[in-house]
DSSP file (Angstrom, degrees, kcal/mol; ACC not computed):
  #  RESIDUE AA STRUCTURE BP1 BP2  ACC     N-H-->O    O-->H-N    N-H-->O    O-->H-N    TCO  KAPPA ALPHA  PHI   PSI    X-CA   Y-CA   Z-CA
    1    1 A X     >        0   0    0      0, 0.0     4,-1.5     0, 0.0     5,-0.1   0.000 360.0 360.0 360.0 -51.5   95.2   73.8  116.5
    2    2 A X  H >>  +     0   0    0      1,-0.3     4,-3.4     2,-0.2     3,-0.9   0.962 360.0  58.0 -53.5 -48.5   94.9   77.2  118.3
    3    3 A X  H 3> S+     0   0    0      1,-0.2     4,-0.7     2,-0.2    -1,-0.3   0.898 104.7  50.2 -60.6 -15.1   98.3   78.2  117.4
    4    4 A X  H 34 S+     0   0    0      2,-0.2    -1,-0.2     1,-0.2    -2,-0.2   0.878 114.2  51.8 -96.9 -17.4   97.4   77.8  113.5
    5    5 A X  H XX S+     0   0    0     -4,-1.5     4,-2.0    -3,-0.9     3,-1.2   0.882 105.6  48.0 -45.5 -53.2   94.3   80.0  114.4
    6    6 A X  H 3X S+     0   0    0     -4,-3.4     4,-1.1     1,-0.2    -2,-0.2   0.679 111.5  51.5 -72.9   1.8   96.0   82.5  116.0
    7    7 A X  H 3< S+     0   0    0     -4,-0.7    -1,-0.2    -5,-0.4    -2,-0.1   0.545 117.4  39.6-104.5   0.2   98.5   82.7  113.0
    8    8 A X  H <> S+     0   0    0     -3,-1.2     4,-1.3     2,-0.1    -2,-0.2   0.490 110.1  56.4-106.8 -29.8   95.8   82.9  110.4
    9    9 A X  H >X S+     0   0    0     -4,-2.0     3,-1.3     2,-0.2     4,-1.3   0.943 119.6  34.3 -81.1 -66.6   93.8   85.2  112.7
   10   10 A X  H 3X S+     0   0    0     -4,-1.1     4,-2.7     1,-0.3     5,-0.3   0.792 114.7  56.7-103.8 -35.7   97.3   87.5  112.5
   11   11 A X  H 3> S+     0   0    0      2,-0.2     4,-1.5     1,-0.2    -1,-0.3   0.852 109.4  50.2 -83.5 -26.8   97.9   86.4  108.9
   12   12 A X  H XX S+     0   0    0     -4,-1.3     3,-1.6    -3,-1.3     4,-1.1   0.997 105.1  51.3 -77.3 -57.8   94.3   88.0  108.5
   13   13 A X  H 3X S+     0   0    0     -4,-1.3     4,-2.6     2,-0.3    -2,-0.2   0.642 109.7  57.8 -23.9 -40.1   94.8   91.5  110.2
   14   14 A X  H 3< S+     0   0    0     -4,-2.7    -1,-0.3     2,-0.2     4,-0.2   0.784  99.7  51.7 -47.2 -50.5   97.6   91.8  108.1
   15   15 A X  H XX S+     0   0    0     -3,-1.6     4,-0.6    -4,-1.5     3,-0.6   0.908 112.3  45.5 -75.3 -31.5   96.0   91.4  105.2
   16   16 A X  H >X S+     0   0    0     -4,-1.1     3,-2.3     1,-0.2     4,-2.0   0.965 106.3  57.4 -56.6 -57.2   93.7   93.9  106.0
   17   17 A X  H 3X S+     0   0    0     -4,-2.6     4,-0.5     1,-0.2     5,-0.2   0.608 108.2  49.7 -43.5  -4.9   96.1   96.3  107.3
   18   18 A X  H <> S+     0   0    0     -3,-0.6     4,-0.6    -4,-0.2    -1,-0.2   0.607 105.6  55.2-129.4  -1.4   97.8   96.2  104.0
   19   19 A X  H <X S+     0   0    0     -3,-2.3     4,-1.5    -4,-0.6    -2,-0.2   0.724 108.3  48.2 -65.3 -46.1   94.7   96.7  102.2
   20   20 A X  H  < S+     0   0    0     -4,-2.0     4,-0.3     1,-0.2    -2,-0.1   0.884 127.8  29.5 -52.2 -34.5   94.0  100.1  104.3
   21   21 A X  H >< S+     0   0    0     -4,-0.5    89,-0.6    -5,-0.3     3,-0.6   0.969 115.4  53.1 -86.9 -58.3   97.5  101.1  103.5
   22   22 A X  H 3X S+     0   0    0     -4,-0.6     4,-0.6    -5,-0.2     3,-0.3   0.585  88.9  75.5 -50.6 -35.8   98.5   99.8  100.5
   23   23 A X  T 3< S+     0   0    0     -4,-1.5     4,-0.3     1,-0.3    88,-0.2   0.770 107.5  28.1 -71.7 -17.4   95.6  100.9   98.0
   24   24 A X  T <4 S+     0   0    0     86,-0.6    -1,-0.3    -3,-0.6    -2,-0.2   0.581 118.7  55.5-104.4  -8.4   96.6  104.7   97.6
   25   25 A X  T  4 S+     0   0    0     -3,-0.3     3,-0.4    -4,-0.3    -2,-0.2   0.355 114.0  39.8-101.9  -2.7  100.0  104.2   98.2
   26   26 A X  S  X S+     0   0    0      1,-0.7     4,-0.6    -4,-0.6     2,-0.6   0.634 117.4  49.1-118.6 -18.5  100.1  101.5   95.1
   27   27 A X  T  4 S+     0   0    0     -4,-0.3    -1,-0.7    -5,-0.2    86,-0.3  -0.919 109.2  52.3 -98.0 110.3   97.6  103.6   92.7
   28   28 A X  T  4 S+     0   0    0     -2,-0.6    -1,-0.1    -3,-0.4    -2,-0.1  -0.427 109.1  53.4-140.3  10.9   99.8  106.8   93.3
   29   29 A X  T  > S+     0   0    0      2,-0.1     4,-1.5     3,-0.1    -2,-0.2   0.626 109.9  44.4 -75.0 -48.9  102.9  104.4   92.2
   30   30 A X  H  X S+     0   0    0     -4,-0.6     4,-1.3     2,-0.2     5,-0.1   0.894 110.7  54.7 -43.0 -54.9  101.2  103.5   89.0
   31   31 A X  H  > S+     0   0    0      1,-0.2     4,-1.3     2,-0.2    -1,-0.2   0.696 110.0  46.1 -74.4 -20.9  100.4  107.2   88.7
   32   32 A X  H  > S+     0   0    0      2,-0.2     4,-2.0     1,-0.2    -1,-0.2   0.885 112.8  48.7 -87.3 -35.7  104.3  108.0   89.1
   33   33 A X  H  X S+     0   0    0     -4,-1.5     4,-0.6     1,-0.2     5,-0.3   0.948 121.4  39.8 -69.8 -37.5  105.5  105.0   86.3
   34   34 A X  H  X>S+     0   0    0     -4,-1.3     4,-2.0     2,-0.2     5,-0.7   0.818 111.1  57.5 -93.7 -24.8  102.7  106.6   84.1
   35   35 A X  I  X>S+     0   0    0     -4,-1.3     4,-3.5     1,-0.2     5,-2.2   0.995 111.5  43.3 -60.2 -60.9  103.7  110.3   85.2
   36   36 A X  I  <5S+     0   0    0     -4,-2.0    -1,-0.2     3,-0.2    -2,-0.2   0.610 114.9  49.9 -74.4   1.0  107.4  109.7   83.9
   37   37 A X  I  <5S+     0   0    0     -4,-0.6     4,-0.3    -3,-0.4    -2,-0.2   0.691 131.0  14.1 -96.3 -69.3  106.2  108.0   80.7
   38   38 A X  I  <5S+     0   0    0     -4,-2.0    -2,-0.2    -5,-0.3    -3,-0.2   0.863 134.0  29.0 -71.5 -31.5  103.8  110.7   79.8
   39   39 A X  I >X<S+     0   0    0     -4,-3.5     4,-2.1    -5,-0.7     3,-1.7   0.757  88.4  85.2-106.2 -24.2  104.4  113.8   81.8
   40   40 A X  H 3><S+     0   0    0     -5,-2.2     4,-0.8     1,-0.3    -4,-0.1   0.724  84.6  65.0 -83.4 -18.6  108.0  114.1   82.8
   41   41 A X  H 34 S+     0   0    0     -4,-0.3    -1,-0.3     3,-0.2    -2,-0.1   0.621 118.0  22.9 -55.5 -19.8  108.9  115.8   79.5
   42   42 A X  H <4 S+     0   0    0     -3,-1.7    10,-1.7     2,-0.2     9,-1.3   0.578 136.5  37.2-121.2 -46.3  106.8  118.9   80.1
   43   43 A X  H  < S-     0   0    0     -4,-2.1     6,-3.1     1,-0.2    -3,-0.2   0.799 101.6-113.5 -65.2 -48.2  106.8  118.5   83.7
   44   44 A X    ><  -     0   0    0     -4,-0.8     3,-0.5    -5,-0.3    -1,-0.2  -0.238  32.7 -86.0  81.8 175.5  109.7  117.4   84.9
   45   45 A X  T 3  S+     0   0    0      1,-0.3    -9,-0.1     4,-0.1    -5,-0.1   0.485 127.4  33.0-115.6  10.3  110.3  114.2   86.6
   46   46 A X  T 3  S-     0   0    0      3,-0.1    -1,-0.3    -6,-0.1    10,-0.1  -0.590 122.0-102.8-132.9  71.3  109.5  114.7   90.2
   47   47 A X  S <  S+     0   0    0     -3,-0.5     8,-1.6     1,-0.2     9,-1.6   0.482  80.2 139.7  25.8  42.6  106.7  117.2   88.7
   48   48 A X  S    S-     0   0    0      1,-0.2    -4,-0.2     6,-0.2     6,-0.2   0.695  70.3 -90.9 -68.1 -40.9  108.8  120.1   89.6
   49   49 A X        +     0   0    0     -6,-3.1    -6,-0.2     4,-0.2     5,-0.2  -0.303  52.5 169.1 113.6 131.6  107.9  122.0   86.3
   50   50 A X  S    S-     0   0    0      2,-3.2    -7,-0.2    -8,-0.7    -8,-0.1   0.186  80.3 -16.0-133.4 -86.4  109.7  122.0   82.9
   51   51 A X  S    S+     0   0    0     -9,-1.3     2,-0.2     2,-0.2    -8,-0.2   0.574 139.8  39.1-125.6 -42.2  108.7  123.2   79.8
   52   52 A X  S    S-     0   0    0    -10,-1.7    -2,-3.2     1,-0.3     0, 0.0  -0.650 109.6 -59.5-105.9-168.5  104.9  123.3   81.7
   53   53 A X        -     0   0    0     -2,-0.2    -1,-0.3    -4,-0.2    -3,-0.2   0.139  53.2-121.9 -47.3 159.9  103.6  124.2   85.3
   54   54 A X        -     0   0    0     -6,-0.2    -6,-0.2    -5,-0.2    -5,-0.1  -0.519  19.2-152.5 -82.9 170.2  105.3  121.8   88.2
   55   55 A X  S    S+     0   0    0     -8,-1.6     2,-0.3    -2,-0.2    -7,-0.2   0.056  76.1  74.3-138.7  11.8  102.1  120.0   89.9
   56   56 A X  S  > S+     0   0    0     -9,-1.6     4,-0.8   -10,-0.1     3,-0.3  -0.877  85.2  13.2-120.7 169.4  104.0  119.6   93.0
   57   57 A X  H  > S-     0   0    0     46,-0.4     4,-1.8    -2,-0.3     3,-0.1  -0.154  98.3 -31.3  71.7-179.7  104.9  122.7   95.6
   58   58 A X  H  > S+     0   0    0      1,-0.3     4,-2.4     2,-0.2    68,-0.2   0.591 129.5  47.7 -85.7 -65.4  104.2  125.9   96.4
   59   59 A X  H  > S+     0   0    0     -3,-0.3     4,-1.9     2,-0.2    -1,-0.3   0.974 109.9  45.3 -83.3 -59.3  103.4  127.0   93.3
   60   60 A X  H  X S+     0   0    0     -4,-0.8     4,-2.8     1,-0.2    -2,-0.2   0.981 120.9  48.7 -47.4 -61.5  100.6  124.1   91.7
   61   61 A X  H  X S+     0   0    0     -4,-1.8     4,-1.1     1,-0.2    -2,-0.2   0.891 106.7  49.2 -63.6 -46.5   98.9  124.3   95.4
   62   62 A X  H >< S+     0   0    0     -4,-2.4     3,-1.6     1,-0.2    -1,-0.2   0.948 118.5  45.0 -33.0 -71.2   98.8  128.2   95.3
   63   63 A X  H 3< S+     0   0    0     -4,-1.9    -1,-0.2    -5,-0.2    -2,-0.2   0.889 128.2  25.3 -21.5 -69.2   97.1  127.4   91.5
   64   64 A X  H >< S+     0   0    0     -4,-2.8     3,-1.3    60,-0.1    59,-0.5   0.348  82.9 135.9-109.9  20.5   94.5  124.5   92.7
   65   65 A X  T << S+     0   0    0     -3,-1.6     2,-0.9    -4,-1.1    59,-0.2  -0.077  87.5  11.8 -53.3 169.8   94.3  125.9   96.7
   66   66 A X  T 3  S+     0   0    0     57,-0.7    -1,-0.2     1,-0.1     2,-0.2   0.142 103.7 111.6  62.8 -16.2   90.1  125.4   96.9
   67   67 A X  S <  S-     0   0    0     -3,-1.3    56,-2.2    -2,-0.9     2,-0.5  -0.594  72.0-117.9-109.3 132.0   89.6  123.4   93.7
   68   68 A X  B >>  -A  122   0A   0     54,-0.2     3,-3.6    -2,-0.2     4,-0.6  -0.434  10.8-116.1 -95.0 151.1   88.6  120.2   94.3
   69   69 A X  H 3> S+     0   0    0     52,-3.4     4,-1.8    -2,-0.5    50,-0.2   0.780 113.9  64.8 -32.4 -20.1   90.5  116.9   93.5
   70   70 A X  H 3> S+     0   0    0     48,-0.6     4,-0.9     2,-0.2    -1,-0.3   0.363 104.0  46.1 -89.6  -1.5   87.7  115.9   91.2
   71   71 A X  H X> S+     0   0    0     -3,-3.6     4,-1.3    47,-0.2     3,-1.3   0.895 106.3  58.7-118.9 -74.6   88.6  119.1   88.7
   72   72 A X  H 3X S+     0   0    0     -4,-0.6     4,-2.6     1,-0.3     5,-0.3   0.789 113.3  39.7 -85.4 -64.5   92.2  118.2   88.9
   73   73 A X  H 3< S+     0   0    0     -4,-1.8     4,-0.5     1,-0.2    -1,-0.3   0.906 117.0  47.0 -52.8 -47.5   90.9  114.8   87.4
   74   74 A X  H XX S+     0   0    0     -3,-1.3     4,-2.9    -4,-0.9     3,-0.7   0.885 111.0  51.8 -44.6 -57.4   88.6  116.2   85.1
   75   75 A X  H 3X S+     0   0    0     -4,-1.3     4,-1.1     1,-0.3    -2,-0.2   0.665 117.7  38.2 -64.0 -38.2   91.3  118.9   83.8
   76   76 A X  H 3< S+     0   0    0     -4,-2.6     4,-0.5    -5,-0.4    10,-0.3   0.692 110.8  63.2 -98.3  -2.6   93.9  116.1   83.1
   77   77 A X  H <4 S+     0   0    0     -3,-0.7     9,-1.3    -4,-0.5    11,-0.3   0.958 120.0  27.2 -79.3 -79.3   90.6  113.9   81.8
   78   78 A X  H  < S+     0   0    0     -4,-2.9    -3,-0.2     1,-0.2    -2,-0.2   0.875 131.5  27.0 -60.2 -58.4   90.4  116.8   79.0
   79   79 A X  S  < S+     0   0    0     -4,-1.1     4,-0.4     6,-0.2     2,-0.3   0.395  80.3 136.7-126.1   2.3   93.3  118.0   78.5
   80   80 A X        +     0   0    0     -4,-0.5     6,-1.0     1,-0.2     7,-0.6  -0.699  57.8  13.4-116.0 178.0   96.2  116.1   79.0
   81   81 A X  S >  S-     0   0    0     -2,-0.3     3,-3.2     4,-0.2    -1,-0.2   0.700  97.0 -97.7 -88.0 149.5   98.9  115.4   78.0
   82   82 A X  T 3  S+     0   0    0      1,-0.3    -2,-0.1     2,-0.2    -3,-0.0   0.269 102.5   9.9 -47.2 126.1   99.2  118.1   75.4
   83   83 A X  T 3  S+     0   0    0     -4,-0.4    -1,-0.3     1,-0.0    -3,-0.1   0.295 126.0  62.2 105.0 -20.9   98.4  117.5   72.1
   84   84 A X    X   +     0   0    0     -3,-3.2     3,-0.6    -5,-0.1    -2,-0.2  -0.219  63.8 163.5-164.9  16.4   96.9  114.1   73.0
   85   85 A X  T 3   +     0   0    0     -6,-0.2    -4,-0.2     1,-0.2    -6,-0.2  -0.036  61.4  28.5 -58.5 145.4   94.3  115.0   75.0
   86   86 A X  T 3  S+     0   0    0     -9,-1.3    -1,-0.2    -6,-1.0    -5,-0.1   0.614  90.7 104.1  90.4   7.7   91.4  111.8   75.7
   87   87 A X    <   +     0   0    0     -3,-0.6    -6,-0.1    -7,-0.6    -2,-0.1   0.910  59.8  82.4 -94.0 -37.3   94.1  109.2   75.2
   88   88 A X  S    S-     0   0    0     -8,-0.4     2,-0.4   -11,-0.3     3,-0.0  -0.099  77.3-134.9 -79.8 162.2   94.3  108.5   79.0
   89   89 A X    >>  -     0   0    0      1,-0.1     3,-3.8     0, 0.0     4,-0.6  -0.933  29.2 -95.7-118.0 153.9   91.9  106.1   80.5
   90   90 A X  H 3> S+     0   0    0     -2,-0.4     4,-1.3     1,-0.4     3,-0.2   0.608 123.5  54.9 -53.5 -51.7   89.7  106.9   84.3
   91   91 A X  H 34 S+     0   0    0      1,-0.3    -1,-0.4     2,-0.2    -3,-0.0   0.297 105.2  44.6-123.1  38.1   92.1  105.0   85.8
   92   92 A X  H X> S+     0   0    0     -3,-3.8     3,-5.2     2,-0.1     4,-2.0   0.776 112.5  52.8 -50.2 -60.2   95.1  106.7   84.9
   93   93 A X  H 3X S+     0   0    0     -4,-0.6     4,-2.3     1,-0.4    -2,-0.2   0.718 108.9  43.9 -68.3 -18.8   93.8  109.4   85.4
   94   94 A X  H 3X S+     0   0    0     -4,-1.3     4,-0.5    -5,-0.3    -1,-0.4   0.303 115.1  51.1 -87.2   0.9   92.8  108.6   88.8
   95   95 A X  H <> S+     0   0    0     -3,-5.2     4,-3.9    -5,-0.2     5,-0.4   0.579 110.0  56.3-108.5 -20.0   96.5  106.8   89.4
   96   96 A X  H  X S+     0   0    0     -4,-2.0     4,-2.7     2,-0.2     3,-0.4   0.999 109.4  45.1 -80.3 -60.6   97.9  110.6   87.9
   97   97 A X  H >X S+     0   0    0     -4,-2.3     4,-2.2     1,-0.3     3,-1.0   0.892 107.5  55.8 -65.7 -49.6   96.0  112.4   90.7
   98   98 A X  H 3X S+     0   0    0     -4,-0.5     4,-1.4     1,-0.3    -1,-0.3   0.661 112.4  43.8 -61.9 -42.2   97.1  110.0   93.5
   99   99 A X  H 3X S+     0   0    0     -4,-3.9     4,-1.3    -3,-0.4    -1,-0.3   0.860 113.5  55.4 -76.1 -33.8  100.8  110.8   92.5
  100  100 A X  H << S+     0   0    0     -4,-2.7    -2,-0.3    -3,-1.0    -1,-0.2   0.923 109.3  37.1 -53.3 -52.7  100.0  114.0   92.3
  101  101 A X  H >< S+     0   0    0     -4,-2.2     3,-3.4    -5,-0.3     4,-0.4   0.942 110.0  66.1 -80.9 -58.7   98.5  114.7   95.5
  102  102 A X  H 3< S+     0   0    0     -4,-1.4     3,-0.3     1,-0.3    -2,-0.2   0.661 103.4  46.8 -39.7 -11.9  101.1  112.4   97.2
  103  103 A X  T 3< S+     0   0    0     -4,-1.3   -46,-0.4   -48,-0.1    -1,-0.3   0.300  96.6  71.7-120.0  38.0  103.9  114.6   96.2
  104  104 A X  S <  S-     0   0    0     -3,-3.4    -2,-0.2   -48,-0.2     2,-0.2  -0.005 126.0 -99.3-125.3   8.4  102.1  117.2   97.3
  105  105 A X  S    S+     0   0    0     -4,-0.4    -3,-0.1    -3,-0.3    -4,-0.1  -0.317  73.1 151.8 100.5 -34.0  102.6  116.1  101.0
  106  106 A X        -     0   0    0     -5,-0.2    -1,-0.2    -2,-0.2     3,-0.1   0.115  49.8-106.3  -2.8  99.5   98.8  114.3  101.1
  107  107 A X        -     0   0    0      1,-0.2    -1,-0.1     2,-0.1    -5,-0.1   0.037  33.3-100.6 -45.3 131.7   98.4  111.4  103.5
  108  108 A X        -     0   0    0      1,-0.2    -1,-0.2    -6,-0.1     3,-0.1  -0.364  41.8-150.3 -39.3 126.5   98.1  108.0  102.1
  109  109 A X        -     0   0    0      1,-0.3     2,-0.7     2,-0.1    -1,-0.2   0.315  19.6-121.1-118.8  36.2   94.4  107.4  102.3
  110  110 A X  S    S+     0   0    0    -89,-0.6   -86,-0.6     3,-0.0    -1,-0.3  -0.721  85.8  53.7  92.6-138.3   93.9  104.1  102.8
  111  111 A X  S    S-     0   0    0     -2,-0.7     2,-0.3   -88,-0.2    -2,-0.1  -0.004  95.5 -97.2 -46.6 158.0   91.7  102.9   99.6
  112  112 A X        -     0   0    0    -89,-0.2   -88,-0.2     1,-0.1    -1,-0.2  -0.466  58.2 -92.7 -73.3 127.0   92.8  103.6   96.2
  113  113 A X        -     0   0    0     -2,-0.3     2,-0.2   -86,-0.3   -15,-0.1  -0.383  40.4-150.1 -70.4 143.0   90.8  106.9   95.1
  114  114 A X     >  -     0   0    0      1,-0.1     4,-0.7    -2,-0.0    -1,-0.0  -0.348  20.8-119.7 -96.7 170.6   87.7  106.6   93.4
  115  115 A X  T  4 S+     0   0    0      1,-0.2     4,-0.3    -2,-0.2    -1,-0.1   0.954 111.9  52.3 -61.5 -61.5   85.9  108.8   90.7
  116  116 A X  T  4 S+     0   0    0      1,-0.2     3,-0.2     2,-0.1    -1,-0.2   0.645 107.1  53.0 -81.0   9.6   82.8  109.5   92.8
  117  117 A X  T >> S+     0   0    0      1,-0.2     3,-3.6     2,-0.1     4,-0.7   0.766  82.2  87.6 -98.6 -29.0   84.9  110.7   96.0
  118  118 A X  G >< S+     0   0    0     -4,-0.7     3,-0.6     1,-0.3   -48,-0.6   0.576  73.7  63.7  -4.0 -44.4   86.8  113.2   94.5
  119  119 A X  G 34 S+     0   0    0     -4,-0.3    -1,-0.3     1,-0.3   -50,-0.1   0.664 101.0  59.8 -84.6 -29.4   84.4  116.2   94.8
  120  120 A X  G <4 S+     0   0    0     -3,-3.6     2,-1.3    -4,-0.2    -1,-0.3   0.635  89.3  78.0 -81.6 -20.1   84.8  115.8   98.6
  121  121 A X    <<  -     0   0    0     -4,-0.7   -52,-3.4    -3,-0.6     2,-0.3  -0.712  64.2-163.9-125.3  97.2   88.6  116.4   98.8
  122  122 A X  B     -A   68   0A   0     -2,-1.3   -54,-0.2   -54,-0.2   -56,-0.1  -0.574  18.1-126.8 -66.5 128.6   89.8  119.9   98.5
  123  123 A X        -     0   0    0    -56,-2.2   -57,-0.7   -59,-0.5     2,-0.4  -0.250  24.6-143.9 -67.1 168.5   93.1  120.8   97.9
  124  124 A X        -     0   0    0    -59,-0.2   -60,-0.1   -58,-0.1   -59,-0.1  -0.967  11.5-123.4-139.2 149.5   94.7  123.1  100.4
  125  125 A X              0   0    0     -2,-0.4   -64,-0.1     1,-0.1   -63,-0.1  -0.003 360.0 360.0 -74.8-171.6   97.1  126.0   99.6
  126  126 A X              0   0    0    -68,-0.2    -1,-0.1   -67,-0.1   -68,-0.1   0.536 360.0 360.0 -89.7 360.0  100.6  126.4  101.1
């Protein structure tokens, strides 16, 4: 009986750990299967820059250094993808930034990002 506690007791910790870990790292997966369906024509397909801006490197951080993540969301909200702007729905757009900042060197952060934290998480230049 203790050993099948402690093995649900482990089997729980696990699951928690793989909530902390898993939720931005699995929305900013989404946001790359929807990136290369929608974006990767204009973009490229590791968001290098095509036919529009890249949104990864040197050059997109330079662009959105100070601006906070929540305008990034807003800005693709409005205006993307060209021609076709309003099609995407919050939480695209919220899987779009996740990839976004995640190839933009950003730390997994644990929970999937939400709408209302956004405003709090500044991009930083290169």
């Amino acid at each position: 009986m203790t050993r099948l506690l402690t093995l649900l007791n482990l089997f729980a910790l696990l699951l928690v750990a793989l909530a902390q870990t898993g939720g931005f790292t699995l929305q900013a997966e989404r946001g790359r299967a929807l990136s290369l369906e929608l974006c990767a024509a204009c973009h490229g397909a590791s968001l290098a820059g095509r036919y529009g801006p890249p949104l990864s490197g040197p050059r997109f951080l330079e662009h959105w250094k100070g601006r906070s993540a929540g305008e990034l969301r807003q800005f693709i909200a409005r205006q993307m993808p060209l021609g076709r702007s309003g099609i995407l729905s919050e939480q695209q757009t919220l899987e779009l930034v996740a990839y976004i900042l995640q190839a933009n060197g950003y730390p997994a952060a644990g929970a999937e990002l939400r709408t209302d934290g956004l405003d709090r998480l500044v991009i930083k230049g290169p």
